[in-house]
DOGUGU-77290 format. One line per 2 residues: number of its first residue (from 1); their letters; for each residue z, x, y of N, C-alpha, C. Coordinates in Angstrom, 1 decimal, m for minus. Layout:
N
NUM = a = Z:X:Y:Z:X:Y:Z:X:Y | ...;
END
This chain:
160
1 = xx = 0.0:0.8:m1.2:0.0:0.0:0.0:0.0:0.9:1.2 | m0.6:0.5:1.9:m1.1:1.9:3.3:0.1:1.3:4.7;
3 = xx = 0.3:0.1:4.9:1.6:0.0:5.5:3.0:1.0:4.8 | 3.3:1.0:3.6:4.2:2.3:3.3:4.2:3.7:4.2;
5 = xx = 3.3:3.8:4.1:3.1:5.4:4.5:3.1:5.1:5.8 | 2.9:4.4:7.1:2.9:4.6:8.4:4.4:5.1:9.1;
7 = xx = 4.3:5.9:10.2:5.1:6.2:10.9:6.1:4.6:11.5 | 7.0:4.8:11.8:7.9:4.1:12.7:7.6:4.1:13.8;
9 = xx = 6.7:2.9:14.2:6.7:2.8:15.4:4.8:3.3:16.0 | 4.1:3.5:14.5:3.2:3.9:14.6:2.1:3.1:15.0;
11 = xx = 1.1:3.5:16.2:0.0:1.9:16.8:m0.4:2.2:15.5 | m1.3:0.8:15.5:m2.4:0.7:14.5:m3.9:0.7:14.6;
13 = xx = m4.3:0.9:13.5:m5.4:1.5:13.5:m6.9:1.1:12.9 | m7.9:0.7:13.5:m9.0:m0.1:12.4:m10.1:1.5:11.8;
15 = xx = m10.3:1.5:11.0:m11.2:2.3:10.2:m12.3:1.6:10.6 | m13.7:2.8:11.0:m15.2:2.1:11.3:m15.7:3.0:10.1;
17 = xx = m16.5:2.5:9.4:m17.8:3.2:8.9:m19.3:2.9:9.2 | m19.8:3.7:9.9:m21.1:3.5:10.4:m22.3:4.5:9.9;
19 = xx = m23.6:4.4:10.1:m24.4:5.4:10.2:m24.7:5.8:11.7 | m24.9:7.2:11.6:m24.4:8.4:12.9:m25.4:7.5:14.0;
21 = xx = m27.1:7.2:13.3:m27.9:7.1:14.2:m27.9:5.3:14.9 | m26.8:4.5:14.3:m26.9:3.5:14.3:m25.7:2.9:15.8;
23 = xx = m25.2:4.0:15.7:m23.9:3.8:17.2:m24.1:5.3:17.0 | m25.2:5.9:17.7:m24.8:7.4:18.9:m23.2:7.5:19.4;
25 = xx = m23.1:6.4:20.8:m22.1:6.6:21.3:m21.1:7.0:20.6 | m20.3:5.8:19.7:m19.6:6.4:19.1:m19.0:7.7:17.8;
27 = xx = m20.0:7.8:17.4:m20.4:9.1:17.0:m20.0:10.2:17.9 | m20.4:9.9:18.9:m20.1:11.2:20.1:m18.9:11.1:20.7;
29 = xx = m18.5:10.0:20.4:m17.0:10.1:20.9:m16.2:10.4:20.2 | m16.5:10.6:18.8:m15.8:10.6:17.6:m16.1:12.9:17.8;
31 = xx = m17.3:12.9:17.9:m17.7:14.5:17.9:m16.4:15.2:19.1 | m16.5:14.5:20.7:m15.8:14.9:21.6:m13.9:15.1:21.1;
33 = xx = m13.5:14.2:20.3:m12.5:14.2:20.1:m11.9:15.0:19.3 | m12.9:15.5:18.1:m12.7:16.2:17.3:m12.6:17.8:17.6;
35 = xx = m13.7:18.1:18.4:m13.7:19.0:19.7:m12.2:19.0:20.1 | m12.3:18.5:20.9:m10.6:18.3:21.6:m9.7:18.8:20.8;
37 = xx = m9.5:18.2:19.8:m8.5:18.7:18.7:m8.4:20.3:18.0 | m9.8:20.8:18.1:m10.1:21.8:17.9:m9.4:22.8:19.2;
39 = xx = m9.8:22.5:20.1:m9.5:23.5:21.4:m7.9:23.6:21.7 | m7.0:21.8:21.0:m5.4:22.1:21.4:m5.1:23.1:20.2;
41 = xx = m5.3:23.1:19.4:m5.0:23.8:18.3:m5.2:25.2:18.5 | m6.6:26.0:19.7:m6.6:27.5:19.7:m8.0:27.6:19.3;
43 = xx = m8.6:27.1:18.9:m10.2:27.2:18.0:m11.0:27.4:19.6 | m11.1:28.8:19.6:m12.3:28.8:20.4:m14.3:29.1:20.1;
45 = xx = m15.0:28.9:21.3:m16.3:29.1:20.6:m16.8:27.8:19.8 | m16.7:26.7:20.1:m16.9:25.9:19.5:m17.8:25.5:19.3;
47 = xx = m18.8:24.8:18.8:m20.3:24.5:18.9:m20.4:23.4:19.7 | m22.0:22.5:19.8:m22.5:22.0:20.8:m21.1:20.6:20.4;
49 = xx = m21.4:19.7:21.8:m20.8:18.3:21.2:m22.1:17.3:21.1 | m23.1:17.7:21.2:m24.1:17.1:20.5:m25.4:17.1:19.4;
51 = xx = m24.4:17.3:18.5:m25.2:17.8:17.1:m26.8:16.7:16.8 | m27.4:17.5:15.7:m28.7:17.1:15.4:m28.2:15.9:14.6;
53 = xx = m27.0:15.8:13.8:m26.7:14.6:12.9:m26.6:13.5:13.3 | m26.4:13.4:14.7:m26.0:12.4:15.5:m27.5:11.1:15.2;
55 = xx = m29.1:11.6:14.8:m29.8:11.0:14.8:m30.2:10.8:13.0 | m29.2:11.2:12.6:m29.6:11.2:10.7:m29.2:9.7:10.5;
57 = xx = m30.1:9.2:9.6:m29.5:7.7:8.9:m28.7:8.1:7.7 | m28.6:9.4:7.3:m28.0:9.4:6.2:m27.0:10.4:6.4;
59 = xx = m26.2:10.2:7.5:m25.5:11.0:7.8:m24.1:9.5:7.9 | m22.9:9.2:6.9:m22.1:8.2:7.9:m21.0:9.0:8.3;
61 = xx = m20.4:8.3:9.4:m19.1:8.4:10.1:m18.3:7.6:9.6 | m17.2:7.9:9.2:m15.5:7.3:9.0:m14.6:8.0:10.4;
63 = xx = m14.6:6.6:11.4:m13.8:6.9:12.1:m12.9:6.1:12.3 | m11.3:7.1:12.5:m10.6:5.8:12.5:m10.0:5.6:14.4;
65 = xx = m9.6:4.3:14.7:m9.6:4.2:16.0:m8.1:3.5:16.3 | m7.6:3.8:17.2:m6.4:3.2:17.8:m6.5:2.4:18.7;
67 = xx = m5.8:1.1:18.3:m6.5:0.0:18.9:m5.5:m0.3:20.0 | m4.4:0.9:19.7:m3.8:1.1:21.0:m4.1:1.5:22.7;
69 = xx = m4.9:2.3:22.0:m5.9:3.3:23.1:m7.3:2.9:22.9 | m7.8:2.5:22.0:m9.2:2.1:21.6:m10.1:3.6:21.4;
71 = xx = m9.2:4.6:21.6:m9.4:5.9:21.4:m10.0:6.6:19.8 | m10.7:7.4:18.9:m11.0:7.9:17.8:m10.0:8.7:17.9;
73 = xx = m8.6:8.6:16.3:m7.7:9.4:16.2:m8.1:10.2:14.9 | m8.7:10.0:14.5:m9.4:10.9:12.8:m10.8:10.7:12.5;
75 = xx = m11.3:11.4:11.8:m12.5:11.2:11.8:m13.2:12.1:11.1 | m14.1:11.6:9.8:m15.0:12.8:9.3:m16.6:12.6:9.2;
77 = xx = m17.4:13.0:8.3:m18.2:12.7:8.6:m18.8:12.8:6.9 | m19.9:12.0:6.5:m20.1:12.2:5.0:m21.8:12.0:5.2;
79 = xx = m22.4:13.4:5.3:m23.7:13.8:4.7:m24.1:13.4:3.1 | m25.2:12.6:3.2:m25.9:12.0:2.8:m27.0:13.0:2.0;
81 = xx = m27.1:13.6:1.1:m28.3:14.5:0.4:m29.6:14.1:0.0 | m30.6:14.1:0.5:m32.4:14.0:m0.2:m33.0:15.2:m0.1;
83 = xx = m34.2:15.5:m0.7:m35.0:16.1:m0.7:m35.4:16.8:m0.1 | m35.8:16.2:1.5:m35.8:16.4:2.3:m35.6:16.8:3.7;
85 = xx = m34.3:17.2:3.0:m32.8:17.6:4.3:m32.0:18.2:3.4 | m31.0:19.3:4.2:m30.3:20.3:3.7:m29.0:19.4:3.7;
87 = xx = m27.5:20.4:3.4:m26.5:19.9:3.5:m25.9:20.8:4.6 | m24.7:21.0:5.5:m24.0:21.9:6.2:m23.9:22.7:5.2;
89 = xx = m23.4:22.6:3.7:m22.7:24.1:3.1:m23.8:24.4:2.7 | m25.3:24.0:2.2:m26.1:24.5:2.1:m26.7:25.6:2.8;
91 = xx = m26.2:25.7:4.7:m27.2:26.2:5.2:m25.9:27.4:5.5 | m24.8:26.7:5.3:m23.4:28.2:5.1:m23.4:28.9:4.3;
93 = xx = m24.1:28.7:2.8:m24.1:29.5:2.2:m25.0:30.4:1.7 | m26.0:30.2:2.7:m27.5:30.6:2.6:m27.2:32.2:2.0;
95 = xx = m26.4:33.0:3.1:m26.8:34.6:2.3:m25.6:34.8:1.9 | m25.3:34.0:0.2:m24.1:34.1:m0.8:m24.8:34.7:m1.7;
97 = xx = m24.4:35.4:m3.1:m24.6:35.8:m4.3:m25.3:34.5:m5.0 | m24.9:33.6:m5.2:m25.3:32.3:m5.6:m26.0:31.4:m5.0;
99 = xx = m27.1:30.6:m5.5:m28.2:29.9:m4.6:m27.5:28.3:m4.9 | m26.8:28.2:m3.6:m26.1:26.2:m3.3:m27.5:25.6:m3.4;
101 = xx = m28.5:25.6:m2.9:m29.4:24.8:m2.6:m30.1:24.8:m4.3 | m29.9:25.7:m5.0:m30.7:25.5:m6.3:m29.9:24.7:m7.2;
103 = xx = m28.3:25.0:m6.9:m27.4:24.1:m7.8:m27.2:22.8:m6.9 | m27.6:22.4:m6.0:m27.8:21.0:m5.7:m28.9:20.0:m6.0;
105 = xx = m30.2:21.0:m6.1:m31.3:20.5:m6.4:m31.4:20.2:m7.7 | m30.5:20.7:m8.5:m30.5:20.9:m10.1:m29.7:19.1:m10.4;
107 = xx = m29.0:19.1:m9.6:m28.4:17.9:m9.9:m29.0:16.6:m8.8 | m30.1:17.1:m8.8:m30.6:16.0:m7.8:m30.9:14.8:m8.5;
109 = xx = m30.5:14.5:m9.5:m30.9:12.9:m10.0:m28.9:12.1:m9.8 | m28.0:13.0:m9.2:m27.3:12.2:m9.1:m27.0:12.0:m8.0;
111 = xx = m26.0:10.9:m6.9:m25.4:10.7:m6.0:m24.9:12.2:m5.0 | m25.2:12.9:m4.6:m24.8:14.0:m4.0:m24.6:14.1:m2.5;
113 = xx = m23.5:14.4:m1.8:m23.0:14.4:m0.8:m22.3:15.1:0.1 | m22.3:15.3:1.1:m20.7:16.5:1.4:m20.1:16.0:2.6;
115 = xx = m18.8:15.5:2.5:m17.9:15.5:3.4:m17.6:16.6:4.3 | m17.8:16.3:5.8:m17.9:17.6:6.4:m16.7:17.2:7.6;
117 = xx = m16.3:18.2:8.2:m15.5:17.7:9.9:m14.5:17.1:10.1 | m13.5:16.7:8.5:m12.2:16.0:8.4:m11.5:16.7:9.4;
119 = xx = m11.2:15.6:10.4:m9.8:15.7:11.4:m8.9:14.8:11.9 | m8.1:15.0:12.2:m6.9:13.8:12.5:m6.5:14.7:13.9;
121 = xx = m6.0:13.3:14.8:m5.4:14.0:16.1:m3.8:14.3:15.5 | m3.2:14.5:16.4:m1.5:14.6:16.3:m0.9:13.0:16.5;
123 = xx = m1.6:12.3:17.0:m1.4:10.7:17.1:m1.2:10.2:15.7 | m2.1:10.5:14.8:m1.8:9.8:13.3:m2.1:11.1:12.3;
125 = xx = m1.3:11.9:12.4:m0.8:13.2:11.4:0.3:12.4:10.9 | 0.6:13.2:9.8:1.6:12.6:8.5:2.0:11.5:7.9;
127 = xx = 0.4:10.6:8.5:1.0:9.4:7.7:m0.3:9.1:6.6 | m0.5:10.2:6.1:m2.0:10.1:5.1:m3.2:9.6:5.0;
129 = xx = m4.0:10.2:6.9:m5.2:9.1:7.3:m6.5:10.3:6.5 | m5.9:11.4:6.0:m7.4:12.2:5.6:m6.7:11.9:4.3;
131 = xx = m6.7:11.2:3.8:m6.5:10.6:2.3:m7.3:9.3:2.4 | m6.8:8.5:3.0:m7.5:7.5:3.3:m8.9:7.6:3.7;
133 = xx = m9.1:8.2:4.7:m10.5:8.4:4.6:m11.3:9.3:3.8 | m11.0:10.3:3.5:m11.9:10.4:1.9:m12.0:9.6:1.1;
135 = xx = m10.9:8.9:0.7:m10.8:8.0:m0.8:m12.2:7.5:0.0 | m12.0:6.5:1.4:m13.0:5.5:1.7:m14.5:6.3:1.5;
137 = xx = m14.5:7.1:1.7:m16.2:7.9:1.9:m16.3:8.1:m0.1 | m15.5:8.7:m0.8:m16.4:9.0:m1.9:m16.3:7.5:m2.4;
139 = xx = m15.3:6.9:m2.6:m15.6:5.5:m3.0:m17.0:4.6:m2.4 | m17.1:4.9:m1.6:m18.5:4.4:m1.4:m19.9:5.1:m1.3;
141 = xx = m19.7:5.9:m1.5:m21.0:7.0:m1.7:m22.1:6.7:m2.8 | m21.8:6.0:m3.8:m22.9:5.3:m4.8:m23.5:3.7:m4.0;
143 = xx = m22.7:3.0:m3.5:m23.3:2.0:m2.6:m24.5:2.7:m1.6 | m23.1:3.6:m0.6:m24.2:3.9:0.2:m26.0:4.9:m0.5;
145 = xx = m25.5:5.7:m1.1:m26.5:6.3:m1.6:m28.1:5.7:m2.3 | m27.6:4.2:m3.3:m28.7:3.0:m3.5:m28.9:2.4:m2.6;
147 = xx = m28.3:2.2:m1.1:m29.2:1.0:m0.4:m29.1:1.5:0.7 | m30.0:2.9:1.1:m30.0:3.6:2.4:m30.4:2.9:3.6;
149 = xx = m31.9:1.9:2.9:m32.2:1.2:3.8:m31.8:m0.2:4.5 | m30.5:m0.5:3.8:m29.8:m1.2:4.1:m28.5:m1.3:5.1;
151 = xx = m28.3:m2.1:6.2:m27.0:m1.9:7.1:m26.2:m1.9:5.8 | m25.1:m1.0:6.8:m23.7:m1.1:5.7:m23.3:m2.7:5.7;
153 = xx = m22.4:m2.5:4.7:m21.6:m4.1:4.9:m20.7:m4.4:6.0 | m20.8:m5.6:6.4:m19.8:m6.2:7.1:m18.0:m5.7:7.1;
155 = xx = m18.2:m5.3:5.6:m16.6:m5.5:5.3:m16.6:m3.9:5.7 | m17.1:m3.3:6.4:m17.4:m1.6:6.6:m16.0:m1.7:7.9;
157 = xx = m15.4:m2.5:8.7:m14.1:m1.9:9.4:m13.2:m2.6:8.8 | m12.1:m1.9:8.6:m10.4:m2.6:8.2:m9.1:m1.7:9.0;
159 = xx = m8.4:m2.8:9.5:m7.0:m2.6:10.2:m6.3:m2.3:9.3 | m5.4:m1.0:9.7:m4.1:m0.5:9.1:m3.3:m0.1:10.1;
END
């Protein structure tokens, strides 16, 4: 039960799942934030806040949002694999000992994907929102993966 695990006193929060190219904005709001988080923490050199993914259909976002602030307090992102398009660890691991892109292609008749950019602000730390959103992203990664050309479902935001 996901009310167990909340802080005392903690706002609440709706989970969005979207595709990147389908709400930009929030995508980019979701990128800026994560940014943000990156910079309190010391991470400097950061990359652009407006990535190429932002226009991928098979790129989705799990963001979660405070309906306190209406603000993105966590947030990852779940790359989508075809043929046709690389993955982030694919193009990280380009000059390794071992060829990623030949052991992904090898398994190209199944569902394949990479969760990339899991963050949480300090607003909803320790009450297990990068649990929750992974569980949500691989659990749905065989839907999303057979009906690309299809909007997500309705039932795609839920309050916690």
């Amino acid at each position: 039960m996901i009310s167990s695990v909340l802080k005392k006193n903690a706002s609440p929060f709706k989970l969005l799942a979207f595709r990147a190219n389908e709400n930009k904005a929030l995508a980019k709001r979701c990128v800026r934030a994560h940014l943000k988080e990156l910079q309190n923490i010391g991470v400097k050199n950061i990359a652009s806040s407006d990535p190429e993914w932002i226009n991928d259909p098979e790129v989705i976002v799990f963001c979660l949002i405070s309906l306190k602030t209406n603000a993105p307090v966590a947030g990852m992102k779940l790359d989508i694999w075809n043929k046709n398009k690389s993955l982030p660890i694919i193009d990280s691991l380009s000059n390794q000992a071992f060829d990623m892109k030949k052991i992904v292609q090898d398994h190209s008749s199944e569902n394949i994907a990479e969760i990339c950019g899991l963050w949480v602000s300090s607003e909803a730390s320790g009450i297990g929102i990068s649990k929750i959103i992974t569980r949500a992203a691989v659990s749905s990664l065989s839907t999303l993966h057979s009906g690309l050309a299809n909007p997500l479902p309705s039932a795609s935001q839920y309050t916690i």
